[in-house]
C-alpha positions as CSV (number, residue, x, y, z in Angstrom):
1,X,81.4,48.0,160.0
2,X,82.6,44.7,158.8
3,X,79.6,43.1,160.3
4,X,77.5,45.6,158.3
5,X,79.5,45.0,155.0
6,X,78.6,41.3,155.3
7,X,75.0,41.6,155.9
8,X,74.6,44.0,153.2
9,X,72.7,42.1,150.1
10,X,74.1,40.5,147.9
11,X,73.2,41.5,144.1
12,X,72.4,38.4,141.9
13,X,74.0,37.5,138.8
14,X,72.2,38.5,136.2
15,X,70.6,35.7,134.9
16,X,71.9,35.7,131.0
17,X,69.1,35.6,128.0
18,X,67.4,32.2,126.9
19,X,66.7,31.6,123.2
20,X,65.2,29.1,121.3
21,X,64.7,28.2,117.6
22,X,62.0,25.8,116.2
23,X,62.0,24.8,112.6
24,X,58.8,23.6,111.0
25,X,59.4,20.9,108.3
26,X,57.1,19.7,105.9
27,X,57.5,16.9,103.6
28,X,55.0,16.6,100.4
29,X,54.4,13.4,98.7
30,X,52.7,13.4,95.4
31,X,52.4,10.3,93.8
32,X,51.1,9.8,90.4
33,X,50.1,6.7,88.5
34,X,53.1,6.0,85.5
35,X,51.1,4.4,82.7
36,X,52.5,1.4,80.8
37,X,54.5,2.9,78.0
38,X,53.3,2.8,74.5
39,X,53.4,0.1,72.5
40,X,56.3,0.8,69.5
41,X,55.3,1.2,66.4
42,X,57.3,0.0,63.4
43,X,58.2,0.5,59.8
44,X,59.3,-2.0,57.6
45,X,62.4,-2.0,55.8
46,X,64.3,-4.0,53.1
47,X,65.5,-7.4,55.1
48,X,67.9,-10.1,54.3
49,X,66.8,-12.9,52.1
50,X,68.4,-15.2,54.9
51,X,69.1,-15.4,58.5
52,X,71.3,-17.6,60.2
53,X,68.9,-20.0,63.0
54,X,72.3,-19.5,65.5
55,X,71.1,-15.5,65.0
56,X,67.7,-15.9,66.4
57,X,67.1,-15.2,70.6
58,X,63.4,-14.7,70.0
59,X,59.9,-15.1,68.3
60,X,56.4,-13.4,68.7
61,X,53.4,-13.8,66.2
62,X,52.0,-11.1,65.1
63,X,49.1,-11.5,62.7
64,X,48.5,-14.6,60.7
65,X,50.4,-13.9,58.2
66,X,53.8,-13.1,59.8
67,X,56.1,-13.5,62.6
68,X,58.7,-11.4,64.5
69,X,61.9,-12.5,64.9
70,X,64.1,-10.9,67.3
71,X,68.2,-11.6,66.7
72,X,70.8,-11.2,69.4
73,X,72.4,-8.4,68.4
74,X,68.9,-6.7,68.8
75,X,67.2,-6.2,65.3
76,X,64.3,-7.2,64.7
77,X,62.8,-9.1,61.5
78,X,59.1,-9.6,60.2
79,X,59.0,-13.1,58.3
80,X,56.1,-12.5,55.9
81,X,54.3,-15.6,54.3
82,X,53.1,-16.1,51.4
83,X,49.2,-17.3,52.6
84,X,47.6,-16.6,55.6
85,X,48.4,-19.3,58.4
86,X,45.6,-19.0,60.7
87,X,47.1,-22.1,62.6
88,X,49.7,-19.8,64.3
89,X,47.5,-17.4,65.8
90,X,44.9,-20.2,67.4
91,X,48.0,-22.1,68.8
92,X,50.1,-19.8,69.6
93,X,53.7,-21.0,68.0
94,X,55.5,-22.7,66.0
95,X,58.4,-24.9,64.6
96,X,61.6,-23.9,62.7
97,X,63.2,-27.3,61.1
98,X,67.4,-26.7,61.0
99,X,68.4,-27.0,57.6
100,X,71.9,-27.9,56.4
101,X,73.1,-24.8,56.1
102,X,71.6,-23.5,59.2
103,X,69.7,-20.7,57.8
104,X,66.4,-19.9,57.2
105,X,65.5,-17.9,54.0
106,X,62.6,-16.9,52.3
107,X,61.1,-18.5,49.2
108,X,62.9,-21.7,50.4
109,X,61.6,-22.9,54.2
110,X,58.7,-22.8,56.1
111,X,57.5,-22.6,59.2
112,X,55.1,-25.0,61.0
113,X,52.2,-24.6,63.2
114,X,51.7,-26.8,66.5
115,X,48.7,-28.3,64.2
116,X,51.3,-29.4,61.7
117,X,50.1,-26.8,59.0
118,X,53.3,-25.0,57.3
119,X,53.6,-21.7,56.2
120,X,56.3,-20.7,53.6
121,X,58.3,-17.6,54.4
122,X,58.1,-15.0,51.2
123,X,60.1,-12.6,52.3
124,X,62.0,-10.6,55.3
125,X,61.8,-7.0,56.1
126,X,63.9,-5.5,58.8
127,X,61.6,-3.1,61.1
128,X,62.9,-0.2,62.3
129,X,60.8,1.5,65.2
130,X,58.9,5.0,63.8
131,X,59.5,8.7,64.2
């Protein structure tokens, strides 16, 4: 009987369950063209009669009859002339001459073109961007 026992078949292990996850991912770029931003429009406002030279970090012209001035706290000022200065536009900038009291104020100084034309400031006006 032994040697029966031990040639009786043997019963597998039962082979335990296989499982298997898959995850689909899916990434989705949309791009989409950003424009330039729009320009900043402006509204003038009263301005100072001076401002000191020391003040200014910056210039742009404008139109022929004023300039921008850009101070380095941030504000910015529109010098207004009294004429047209046609000079400005053609050249593409100017000259401010120190003065003694380092400042530059309307109906007092002018500006001059690279042509050597001047233009006398008539008056400032703060601009403050529009609603």
């Amino acid at each position: 009987m032994i040697a029966g026992a031990m040639m009786a078949p043997v019963s597998a292990a039962p082979v335990p369950a296989e499982f298997a996850q898959v995850t689909i991912q899916q990434t989705l770029i949309i791009k989409r063209r950003v424009g330039a931003p729009k320009p900043l429009k402006w509204k003038e406002k009263k301005g100072p009669k001076c401002v000191a030279l020391s003040q200014i970090a910056g210039a742009a012209v404008v139109t022929d009859d004023a300039i921008d001035l850009v101070t380095r706290d941030g504000d910015r000022l529109r010098a207004r002339f009294s004429s047209n200065c046609p000079a400005l536009d053609y050249y593409s900038g100017f000259y401010m001459k120190p003065t003694q009291d380092g400042r530059i104020c309307s109906d007092r100084d002018v500006i001059r073109t690279r042509s050597g034309a001047q233009c006398e400031i008539e008056r400032f006006r703060k601009l403050v961007p529009k609603d």
